[in-house]
N, C-alpha and C positions, 0 to 999 in steps of 0.2 A: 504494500500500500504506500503510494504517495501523493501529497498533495501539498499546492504552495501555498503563498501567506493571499492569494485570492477563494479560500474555502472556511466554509463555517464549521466551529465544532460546538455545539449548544450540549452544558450537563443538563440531564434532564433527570431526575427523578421517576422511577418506570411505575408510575401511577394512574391510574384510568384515566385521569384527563388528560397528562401528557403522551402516554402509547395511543391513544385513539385525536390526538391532535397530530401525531408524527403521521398515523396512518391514512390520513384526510390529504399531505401535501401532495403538491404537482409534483409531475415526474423531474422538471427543470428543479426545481426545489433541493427533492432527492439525492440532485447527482451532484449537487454543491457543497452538501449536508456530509460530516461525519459524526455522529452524536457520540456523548460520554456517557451512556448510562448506568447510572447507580441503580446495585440494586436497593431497594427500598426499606427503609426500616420496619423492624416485624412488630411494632407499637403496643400498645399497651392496654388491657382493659382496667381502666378504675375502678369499674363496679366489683368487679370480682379481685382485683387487686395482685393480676397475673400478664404474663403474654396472653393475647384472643387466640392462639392457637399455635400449634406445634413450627418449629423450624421446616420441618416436613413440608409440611401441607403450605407452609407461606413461600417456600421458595417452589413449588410442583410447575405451578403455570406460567413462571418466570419466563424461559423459555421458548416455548410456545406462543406469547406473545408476541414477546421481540419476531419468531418467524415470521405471523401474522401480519405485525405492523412495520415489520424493517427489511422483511422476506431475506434474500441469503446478501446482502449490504454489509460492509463493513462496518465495524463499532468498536469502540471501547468502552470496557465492561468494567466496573469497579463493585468490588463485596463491603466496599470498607463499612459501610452501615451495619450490617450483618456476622461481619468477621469475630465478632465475641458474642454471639448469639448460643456461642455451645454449637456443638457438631450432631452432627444429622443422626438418626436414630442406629443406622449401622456404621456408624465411630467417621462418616466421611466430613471432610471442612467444606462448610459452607461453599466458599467458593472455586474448590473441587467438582461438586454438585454442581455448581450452575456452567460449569465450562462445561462436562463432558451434558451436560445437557444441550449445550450449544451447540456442541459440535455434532450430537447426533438427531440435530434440526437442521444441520446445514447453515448454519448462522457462524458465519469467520469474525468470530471475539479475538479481541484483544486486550489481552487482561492487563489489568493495570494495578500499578503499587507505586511503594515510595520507598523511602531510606529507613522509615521507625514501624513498619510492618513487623510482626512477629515471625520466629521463626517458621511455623507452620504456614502461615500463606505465604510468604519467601518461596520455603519446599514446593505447593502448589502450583506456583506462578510458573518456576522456573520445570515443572515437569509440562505441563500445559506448554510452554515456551520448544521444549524438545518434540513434545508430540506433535503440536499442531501448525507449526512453521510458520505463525502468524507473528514473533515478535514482541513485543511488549512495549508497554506506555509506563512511564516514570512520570507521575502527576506529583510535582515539586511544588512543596508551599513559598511563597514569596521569602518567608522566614526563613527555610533553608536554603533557601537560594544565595540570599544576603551574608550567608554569615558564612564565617572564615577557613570553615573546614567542607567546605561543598565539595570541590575537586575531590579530596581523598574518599568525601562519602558515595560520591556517584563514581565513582573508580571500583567502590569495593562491591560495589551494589553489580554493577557489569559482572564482576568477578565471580561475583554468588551463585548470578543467572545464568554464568557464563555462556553471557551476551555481546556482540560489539555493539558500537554506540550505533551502526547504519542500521542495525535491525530494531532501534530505540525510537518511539514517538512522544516526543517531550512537549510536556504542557507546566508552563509556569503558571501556577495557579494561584491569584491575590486573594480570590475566597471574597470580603464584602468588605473590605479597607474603606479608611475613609481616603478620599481622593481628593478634594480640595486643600488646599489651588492645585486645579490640574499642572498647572503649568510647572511646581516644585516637584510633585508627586513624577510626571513624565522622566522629567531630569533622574528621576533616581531610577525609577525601570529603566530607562535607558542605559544606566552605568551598569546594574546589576546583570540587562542581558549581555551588554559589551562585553560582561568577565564569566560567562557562562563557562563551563567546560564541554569540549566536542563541539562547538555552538554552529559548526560546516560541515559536521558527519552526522549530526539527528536524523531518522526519514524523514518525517517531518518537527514542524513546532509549533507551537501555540499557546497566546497567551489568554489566559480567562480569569472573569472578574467578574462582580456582579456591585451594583451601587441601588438596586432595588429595593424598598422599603422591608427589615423585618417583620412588620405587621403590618397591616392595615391601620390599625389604630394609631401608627402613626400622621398618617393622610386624613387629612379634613375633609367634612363631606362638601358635597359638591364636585364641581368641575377643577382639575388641577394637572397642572404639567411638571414632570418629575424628570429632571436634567437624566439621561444615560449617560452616565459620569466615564463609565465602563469604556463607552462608546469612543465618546469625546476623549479620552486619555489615548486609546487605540491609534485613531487618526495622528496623535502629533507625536507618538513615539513612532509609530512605521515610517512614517515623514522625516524624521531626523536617521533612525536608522540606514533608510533608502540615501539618504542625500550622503551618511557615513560609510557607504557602504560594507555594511553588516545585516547579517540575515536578517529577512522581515517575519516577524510570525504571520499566523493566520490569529481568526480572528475568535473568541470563545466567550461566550456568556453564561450563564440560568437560565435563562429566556424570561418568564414573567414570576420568577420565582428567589427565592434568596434562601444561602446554601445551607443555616445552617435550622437543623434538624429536633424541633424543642417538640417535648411530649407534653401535652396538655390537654386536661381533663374537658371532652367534650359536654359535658353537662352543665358547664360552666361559660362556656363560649358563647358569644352573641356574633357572629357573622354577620358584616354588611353584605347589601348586592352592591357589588363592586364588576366595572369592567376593568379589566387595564388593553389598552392597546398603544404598542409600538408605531411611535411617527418617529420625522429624522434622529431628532438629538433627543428623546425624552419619551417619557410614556402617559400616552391620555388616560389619566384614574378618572373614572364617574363613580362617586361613589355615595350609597345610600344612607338607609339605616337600617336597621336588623333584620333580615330576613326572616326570624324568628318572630313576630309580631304576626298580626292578624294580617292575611294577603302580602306579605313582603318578598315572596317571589314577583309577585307585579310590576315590580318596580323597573326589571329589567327589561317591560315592553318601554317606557319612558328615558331608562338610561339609552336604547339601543337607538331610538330616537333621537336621541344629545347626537349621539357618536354619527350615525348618519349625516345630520343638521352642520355638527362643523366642517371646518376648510379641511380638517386633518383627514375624515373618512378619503379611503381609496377605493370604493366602490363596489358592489356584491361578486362583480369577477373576480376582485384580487384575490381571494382564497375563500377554501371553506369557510373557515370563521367569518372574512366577512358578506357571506352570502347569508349566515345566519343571522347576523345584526341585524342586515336589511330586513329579512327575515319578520325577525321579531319587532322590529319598529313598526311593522304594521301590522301584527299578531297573526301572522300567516305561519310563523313557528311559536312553538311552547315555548314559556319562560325559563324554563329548564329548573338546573339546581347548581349548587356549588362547583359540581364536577362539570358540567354542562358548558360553564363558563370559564374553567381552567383552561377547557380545550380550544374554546371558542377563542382566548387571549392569546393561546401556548402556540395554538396555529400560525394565526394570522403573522403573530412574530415572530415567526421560524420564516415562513416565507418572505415577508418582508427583507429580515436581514441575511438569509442566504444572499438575496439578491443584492443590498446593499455593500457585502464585504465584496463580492465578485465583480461591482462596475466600480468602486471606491476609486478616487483619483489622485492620486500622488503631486506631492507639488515637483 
């Protein structure tokens, strides 16, 4: 697998809204698209004050979807959600399981890890890596990137997997930093990727970042435009890189999501109806008030309405999601539900920014 710093790699969380948003895109879309899929955390029931169910049975149709909605596409797979969930009922590791699940769906994963993996998915990675000839991804956090002992750690790491770096897909990963002043914050990715190790032998590279709100609760209702901080830092590190020349990465987000992963008590949650959609540099939030109140699915015929009404809508052809907007703004589609509208957002900005990282203009 190779691809240059014009292809998108969105993490996506493998959750109904986002596997059945991926499996909606155009075929143009598709072929721009390498997704990071995580597998998804096995969460938690409060009432009963246990996991909802066995490691078994949460990872069974993992696989089977990705066929479904990714059919035999390249990926990169990550367990690290899952990786201290405990091992499968017959002694095997998590992400044992979902490889040889992969591979005997015809689904060419590429498993991925890092330098503070335990020994046991180390062992995994690196027999998956002999078996299936697909290579492996080293998903580096910004923190280890920066700091002083990277080289000798991505040296030993090759060493383990006894991997070279050309069969290595490296992804600098910021995770949801804060990023203002873009312009200070750029200066330093820039230094940090200038002193990469291997930084002309990766298959490929990619950086990924997310500046999307942790909650909702943090976004005001009403209409609001939320800076793609993520975005906007991309464009003026590739731009000085290019003009340095030093390899460009490609380009890697969340999509409409933020990475990290908090367990909370759904009986306690108030959910707005919320859309997010993906315009140039920012994301259109319309957002309500509790979907939880008397008719507060509703809401989402009048939000889809906003989104339609402004200059931002790109029209019911640009993607599934937004045929559904249109959609729904004249109640020709149901209101849906929470998941309904992860897909409807997850979509629409996966197509969007395939397409945006693929024409992007260099100065």
């Amino acid at each position: 697998m190779k691809f240059s710093h014009r292809h998108y790699v969105p993490c996506l969380n493998w959750k109904k809204g986002e596997y059945d948003a991926v499996g909606q895109l155009s075929e143009t879309a598709k072929e721009l698209i390498t997704p990071l899929i995580e597998v998804p955390e096995i969460g938690y029931d409060f009432a009963r004050h246990c996991p909802p169910k066995s490691i078994d049975d949460h990872l069974a149709p993992f696989a089977g979807r990705v066929r479904q909605k990714w059919a035999n596409r390249n990926a990169f797979v990550d367990a690290r959600h899952v990786a201290s969930s405990g091992s499968m009922a017959d002694g095997t590791h998590p992400m044992e399981f979902v490889l040889n699940e992969l591979k005997d769906n015809a689904c060419p994963a590429v498993p991925v890890t890092d330098c503070t993996r335990n020994s046991s998915y180390q062992d995994t990675v690196r027999k998956a890596i002999a078996r299936d000839k697909h290579g492996v991804c080293f998903r580096i956090s910004i923190q280890s990137a920066a700091s002083r002992s990277i080289d000798s750690e991505i040296d030993e790491l090759l060493k383990s997997l006894k991997v070279r770096a050309e069969q290595v897909d490296f992804i600098l990963d910021l995770g949801a930093p804060n990023f203002v002043p873009i312009a200070s914050f750029s200066k330093a990715i820039f230094s940090i990727i200038g002193r990469l190790p291997h930084l002309k032998l990766w298959r490929t590279f990619t950086l990924l970042g997310t500046s999307f709100p942790a909650s909702m609760g943090e976004v005001k209702r009403g209409v609001t435009c939320i800076p793609r901080n993520e975005w906007l830092l991309y464009k003026t590190v590739v731009n000085a890189l290019g003009v340095s020349g030093i390899r460009m990465p490609a380009f890697g987000d969340y999509a409409v999501n933020h990475p990290d992963q908090i367990l909370l008590d759904p009986r306690l949650l108030k959910p707005s109806a919320t859309i997010r959609y993906a315009v140039d540099d920012a994301w259109l939030i319309i957002k309500g008030t509790s979907v939880r109140q008397p008719n507060g699915f509703d809401q989402f015929y009048s939000h889809s309405a906003t989104v339609c009404a402004s200059d931002f809508y790109m029209g019911s052809d640009y993607s599934a999601g937004d045929n559904y907007i249109s959609q729904c703004a004249v109640k020709k589609a149901g209101k849906g539900n929470l998941t309904t509208w992860r897909q409807v957002g997850t979509n629409h900005h996966l197509e969007k920014v395939a397409m945006d990282v693929a024409t992007l203009s260099y100065a």
